[in-house]
C-alpha positions as CSV (number, residue, x, y, z in Angstrom):
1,X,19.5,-23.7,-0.3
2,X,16.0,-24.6,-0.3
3,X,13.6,-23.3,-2.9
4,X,11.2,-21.0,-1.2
5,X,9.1,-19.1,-4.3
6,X,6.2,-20.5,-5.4
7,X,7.1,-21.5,-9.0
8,X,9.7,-23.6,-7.2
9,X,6.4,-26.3,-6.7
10,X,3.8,-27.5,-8.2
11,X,0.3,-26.7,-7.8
12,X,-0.4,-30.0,-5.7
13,X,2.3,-29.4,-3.3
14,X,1.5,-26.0,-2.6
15,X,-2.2,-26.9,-2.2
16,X,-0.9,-29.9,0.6
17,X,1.2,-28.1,2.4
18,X,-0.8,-24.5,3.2
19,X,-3.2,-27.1,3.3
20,X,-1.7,-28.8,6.5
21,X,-0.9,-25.2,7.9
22,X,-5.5,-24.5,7.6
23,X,-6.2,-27.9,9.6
24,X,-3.8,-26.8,12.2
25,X,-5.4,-23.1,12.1
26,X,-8.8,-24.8,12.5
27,X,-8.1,-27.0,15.4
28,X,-7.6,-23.9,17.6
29,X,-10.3,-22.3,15.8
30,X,-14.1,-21.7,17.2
31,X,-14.9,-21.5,13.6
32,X,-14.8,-24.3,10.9
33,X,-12.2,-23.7,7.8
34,X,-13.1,-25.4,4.8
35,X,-10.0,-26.9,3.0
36,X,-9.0,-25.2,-0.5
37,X,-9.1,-27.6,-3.3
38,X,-7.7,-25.6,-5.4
39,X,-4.8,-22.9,-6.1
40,X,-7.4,-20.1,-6.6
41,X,-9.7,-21.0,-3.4
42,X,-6.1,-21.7,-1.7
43,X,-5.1,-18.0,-2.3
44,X,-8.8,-16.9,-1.3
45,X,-8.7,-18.5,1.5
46,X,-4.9,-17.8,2.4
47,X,-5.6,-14.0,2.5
48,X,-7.9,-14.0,4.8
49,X,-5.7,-15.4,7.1
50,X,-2.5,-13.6,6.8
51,X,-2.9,-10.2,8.7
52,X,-1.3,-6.6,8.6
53,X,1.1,-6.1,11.5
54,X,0.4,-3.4,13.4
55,X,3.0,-2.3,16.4
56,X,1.1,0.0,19.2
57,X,3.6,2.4,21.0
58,X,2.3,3.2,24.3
59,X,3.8,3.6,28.1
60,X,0.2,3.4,29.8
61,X,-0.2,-0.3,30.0
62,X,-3.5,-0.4,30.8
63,X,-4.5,1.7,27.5
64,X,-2.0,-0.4,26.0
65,X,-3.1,-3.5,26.9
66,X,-6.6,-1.9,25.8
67,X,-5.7,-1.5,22.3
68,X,-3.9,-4.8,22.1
69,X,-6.7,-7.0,22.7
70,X,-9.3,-4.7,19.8
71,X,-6.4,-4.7,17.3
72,X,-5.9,-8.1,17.6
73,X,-9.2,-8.7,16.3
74,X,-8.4,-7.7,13.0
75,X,-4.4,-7.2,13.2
76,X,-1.4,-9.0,14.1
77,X,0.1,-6.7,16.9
78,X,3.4,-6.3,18.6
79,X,3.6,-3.6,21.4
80,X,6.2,-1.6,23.0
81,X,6.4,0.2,26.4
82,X,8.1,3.6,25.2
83,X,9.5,5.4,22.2
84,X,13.1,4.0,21.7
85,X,11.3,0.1,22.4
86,X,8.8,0.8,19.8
87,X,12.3,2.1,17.1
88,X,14.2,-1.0,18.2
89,X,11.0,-3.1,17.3
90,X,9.9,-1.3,13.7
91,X,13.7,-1.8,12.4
92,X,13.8,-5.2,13.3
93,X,9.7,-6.4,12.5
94,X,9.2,-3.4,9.9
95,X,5.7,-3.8,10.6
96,X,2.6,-2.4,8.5
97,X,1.2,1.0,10.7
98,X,2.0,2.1,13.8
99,X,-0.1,3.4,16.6
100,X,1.9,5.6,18.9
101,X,1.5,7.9,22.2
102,X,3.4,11.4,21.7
103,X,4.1,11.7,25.5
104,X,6.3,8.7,26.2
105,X,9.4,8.5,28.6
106,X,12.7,7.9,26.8
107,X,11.8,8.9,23.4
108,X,8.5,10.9,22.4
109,X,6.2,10.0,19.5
110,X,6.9,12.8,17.7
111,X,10.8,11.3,17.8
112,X,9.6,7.8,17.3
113,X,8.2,9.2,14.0
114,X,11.1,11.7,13.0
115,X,13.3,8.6,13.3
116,X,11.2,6.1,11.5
117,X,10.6,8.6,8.7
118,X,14.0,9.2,8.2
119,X,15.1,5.7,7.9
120,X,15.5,4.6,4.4
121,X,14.2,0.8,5.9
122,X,11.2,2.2,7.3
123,X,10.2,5.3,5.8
124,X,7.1,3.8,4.1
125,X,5.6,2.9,7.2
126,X,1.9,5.3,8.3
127,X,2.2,6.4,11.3
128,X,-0.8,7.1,13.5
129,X,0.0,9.4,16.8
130,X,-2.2,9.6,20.0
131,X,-2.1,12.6,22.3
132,X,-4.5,14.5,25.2
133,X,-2.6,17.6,23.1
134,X,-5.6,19.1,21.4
135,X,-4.6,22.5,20.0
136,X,-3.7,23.2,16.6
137,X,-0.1,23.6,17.0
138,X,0.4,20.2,18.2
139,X,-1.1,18.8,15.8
140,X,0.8,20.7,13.2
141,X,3.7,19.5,15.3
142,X,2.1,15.8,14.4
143,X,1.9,16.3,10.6
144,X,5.1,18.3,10.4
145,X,7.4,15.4,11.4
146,X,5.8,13.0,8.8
147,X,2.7,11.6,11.1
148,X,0.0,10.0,8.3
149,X,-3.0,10.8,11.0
150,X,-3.3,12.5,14.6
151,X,-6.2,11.5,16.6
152,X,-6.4,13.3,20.0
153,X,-7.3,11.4,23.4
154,X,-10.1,10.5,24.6
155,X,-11.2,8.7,21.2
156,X,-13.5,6.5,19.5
157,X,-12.2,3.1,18.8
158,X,-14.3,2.7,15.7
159,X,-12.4,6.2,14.4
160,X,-8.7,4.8,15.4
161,X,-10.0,1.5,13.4
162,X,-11.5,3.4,10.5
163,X,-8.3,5.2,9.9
164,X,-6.1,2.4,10.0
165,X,-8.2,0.0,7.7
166,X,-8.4,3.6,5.4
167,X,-4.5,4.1,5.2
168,X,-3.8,0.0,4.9
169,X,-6.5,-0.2,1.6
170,X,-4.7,3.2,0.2
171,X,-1.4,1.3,-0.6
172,X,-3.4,-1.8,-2.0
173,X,-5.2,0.1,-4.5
174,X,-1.9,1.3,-5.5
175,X,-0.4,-1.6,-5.6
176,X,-3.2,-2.7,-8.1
177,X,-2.7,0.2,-9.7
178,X,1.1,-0.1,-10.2
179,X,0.2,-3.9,-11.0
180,X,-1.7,-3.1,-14.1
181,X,0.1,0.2,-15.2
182,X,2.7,-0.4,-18.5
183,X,4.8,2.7,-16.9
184,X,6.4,2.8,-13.7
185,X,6.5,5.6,-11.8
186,X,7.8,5.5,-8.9
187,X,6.0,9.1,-7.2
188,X,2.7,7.4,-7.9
189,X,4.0,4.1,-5.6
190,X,5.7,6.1,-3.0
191,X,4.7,8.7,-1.2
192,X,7.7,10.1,0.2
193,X,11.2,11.0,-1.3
194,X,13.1,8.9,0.0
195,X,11.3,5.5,-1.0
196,X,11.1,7.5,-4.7
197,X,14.6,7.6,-4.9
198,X,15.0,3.7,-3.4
199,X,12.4,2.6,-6.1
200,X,14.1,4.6,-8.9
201,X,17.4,3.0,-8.0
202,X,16.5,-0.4,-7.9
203,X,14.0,-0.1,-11.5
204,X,17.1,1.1,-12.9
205,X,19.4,-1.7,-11.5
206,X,16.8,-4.6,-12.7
207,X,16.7,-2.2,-16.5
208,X,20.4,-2.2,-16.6
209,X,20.6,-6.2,-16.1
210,X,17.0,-6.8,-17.8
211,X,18.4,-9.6,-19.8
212,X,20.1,-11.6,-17.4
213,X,18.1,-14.0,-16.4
214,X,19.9,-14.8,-13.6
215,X,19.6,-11.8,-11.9
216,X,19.7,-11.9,-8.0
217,X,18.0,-10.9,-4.9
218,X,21.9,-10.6,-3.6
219,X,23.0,-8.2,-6.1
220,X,20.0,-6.1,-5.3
221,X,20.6,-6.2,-1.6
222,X,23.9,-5.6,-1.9
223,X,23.5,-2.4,-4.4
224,X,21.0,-0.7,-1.6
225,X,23.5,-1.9,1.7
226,X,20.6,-4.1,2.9
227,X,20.0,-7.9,4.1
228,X,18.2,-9.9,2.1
229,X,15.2,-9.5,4.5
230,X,15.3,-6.0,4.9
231,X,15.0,-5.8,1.1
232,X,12.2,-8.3,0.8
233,X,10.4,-6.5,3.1
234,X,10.9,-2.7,1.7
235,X,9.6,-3.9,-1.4
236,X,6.7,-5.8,-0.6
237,X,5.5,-3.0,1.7
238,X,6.2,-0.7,-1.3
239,X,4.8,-2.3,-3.8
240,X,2.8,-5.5,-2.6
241,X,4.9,-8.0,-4.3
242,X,7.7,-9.9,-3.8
243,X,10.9,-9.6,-5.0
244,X,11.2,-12.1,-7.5
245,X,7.2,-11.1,-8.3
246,X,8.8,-7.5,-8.7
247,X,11.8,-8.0,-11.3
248,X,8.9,-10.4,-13.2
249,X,6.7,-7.6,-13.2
250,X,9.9,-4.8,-14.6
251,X,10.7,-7.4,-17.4
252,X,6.8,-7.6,-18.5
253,X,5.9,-3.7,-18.5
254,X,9.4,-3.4,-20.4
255,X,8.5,-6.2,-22.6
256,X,5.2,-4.3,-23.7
257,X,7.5,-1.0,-24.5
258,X,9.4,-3.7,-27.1
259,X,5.6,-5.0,-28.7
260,X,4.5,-1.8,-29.0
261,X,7.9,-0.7,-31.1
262,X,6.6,-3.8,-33.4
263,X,10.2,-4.6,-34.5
264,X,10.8,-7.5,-32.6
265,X,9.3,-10.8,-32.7
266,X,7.9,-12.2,-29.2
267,X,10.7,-14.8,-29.1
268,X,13.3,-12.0,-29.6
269,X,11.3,-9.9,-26.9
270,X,11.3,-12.9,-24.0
271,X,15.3,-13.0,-24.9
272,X,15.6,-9.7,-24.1
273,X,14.0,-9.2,-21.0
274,X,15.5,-12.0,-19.3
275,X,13.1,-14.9,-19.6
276,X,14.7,-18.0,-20.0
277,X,12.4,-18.8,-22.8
278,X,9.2,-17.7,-25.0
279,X,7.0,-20.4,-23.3
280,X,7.6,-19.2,-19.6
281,X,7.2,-15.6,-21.2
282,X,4.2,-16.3,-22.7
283,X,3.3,-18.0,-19.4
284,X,4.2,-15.1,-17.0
285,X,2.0,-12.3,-19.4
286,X,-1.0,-14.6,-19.3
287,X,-0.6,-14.9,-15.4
288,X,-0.2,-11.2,-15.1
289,X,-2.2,-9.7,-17.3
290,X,-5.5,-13.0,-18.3
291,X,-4.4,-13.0,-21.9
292,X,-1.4,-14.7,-23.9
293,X,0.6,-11.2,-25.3
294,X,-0.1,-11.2,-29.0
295,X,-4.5,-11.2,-27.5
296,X,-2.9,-8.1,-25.0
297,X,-2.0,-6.1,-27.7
298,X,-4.4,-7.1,-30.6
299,X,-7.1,-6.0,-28.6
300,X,-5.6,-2.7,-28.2
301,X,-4.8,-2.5,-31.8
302,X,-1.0,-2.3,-31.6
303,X,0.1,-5.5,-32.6
């Protein structure tokens, strides 16, 4: 088994080896890419590379092909010829948005979107549709099988762009959100039913097992019926973190429930929540939240 989280290394090796991965990215590159020289700049820099996947669902190859080529300028993009290519690709990529045609042989996009809402793996995912339909009732037709946007044909790229880059930067700001909230809720992560319920049953499961510090990516997988990649992706798309970044996250907000009782000591409170000990505790609140936790909740005048 090889260690692939980033605590698994230290700062220096992380820094060489995305490192390597930039001058590689620069040599095919028009534009110069300043090396990182630290972990900060690293991430920086590191984000601006990484890109959302979008997956465009279209049977005219030429409009296809079209909106392959001005995606790609800001997107990574897959593309599928018809409805039931672009359901075999978003269960096996899971990508970030799609883009899809309504009037499509095989498999319409209003059934692409039935299907991919009603799948627990990729429920979460916005779905954009295009169609020449402009009357009302199609596009209630649209919206009413779980479609996040309709945008009739012809349109303006700069619109289809707009509302892609509008319902990407909705699920960051709650992932920020979610990020700094003490409470977790899951109707104010998900949008939908169905990934409610999935977050509600996996907070529960890491709350249940909260002191185990052992607790594993396996037994979460295997509690939900899904692989390990299927998992990692339904929660990073939910909630913008890993999942070893996510169970860190459960035992902090927890953690802060226990200061705020002020019966425990903060050794006492990093034993409880699964931390294998008050140092990497103390470490992990800093790193989440800029401050060591006694500062947290001094400065809220609870501790």
């Amino acid at each position: 088994m090889l260690p692939i989280e980033r605590e698994a290394y230290s700062e220096q090796e992380i820094v060489a080896q995305i490192s390597g991965s930039l001058n590689k990215h620069a040599e095919s590159s028009e534009k110069d890419i300043s090396i990182p020289e630290s972990i900060e700049e690293l991430d920086k820099t590191f984000q601006g590379i990484e890109k959302s996947e979008i997956l465009i669902v279209e049977d005219n190859e030429e409009l296809r092909t079209f909106l392959a080529n001005e995606l790609s300028k800001k997107f990574a993009v897959k593309q599928a010829e018809d409805g039931q290519k672009g359901i075999e690709i978003a269960m096996a990529e899971i990508p970030d948005l799609i883009v899809s045609d309504i009037l499509m042989p095989h498999c319409s996009g209003i059934d692409l979107c039935k299907k991919v809402k009603a799948d627990i793996r990729t429920c979460h995912i916005p779905v954009i549709l295009l169609t020449a339909k402009t009357t009302t009732g199609d596009q209630i037709e649209g919206v009413g099988v779980g479609a996040d946007a309709y945008i009739t044909k012809p349109f303006n790229m700069q619109l289809l762009l707009a509302q892609i880059n509008q319902l990407i930067q909705s699920r960051q700001k709650l992932f920020a959100h979610f990020s700094q909230d003490v409470y977790i809720l899951p109707n104010k992560i998900a949008q939908n039913k169905m990934d409610q319920d999935f977050l509600q049953r996996v907070i529960e499961f890491i709350l249940k097992h909260i002191a185990d510090n052992n607790l594993s990516v396996d037994s979460l997988a295997d509690l939900l019926n899904m692989s390990r990649s299927t998992m990692y992706r339904k929660i990073n798309a939910l909630t913008g973190k890993t999942i070893v970044e996510f169970i860190r996250l459960i035992r902090l907000k927890e953690a802060i429930k226990l200061m705020e009782t002020k019966k425990y000591t903060l050794a006492e409170i990093a034993y409880q929540t699964g931390f294998s000990s008050p140092a990497y505790f103390t470490k992990s609140f800093k790193d989440q939240y800029g401050k060591p936790p006694s500062e947290f909740l001094n400065l809220q005048g609870k501790y």
